[in-house]
C-alpha positions, 0 to 999 in steps of 0.5 A: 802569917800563913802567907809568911809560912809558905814563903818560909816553905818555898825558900827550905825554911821548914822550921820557920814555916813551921812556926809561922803557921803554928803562930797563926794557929794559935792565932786562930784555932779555925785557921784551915790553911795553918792547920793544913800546911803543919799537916804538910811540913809533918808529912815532908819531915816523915812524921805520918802519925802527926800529919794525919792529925793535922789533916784531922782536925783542918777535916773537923772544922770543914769535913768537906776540904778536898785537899785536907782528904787527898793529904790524909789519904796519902799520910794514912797509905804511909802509916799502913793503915789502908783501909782507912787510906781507901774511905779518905781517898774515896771522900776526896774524889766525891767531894770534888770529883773533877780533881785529876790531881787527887783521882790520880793519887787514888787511882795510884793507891787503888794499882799500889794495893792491887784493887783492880777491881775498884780501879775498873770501876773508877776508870770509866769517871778517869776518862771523863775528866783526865786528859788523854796523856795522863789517862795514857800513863794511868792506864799503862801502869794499870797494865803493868801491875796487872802483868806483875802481880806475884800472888803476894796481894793481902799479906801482911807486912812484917814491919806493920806487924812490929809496929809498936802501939804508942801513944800518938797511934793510940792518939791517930787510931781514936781521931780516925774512927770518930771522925771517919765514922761521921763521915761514913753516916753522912756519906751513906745518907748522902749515897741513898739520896743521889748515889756515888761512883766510888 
């Protein structure tokens, strides 16, 4: 049913991808891959909060998916909530730390919110593992936000401050401090074994 959804998917028949992997789910309440896709198809539809429900509950049954992380990262960054954004970024990128893919996108977060001091620190392991174009481009947009920076950094938005406080961001806020707090315990345990970079 997963591989009928991501033919669904690739052939711009979002709902019936979206059936298929609810079927599966259903089918299968540890199904990773369903879980993971419905979190996609919410996130390309601009449903944020529930994309990042989906990657949430893919996480609690395999805490360490790389990919569940990266998308829950990027589905967090879209709901405002930055510093949990931050902590899902860095999981992905120690979780699996030769993923250009996902040290690009937090790299990207790190130039987007005008923490060049984080990105200081992780581009010593960006030029370990990316190649030298796209190194090039990260280190280019680096130079170029730093040139463009207004002073404007740690204001808050007036649209995240009219947020209203519904139900499913009541929902999303409680799913996000238990599972986070988990994996901060057993992140910081892990982090006084052997150390991190991030």
């Amino acid at each position: 049913m997963v591989n009928m959804g991501l033919i669904y998917k690739q052939q711009n028949g979002i709902q019936d991808a979206k059936k298929m992997f609810k079927a599966a789910k259903d089918a299968d309440r540890r199904n990773i891959g369903a879980i993971i896709n419905l979190g996609c198809i919410e996130f390309e539809q601009g449903n944020y909060d529930e994309a990042s429900i989906s990657f949430l509950d893919a996480l609690e049954i395999k805490p360490d998916d790389e990919e569940a992380l990266c998308n829950l990262a990027l589905s967090l960054k879209k709901t405002n909530y930055i510093e949990y954004a931050q902590i899902a970024f860095e999981e992905a990128v120690n979780v699996s730390p030769g993923n250009t893919f996902i040290l690009t996108n937090y790299m990207m977060f790190l130039l987007e919110q005008k923490y060049f001091e984080q990105f200081d620190k992780v581009l010593p392991h960006a030029r370990r593992i990316m190649d030298k174009n796209e190194l090039d481009i990260v280190v280019k947009l680096h130079e170029e936000f730093k040139t463009v920076v207004d002073g404007t950094a740690g204001v808050l938005d007036e649209a995240m401050l009219g947020r209203p406080d519904n139900k499913m961001e009541s929902s999303l806020k409680s799913a996000l401090k238990t599972v986070l707090a988990r994996r901060m315990t057993l992140r910081l345990s892990q982090v006084e074994e052997e150390g991190s970079f991030a």
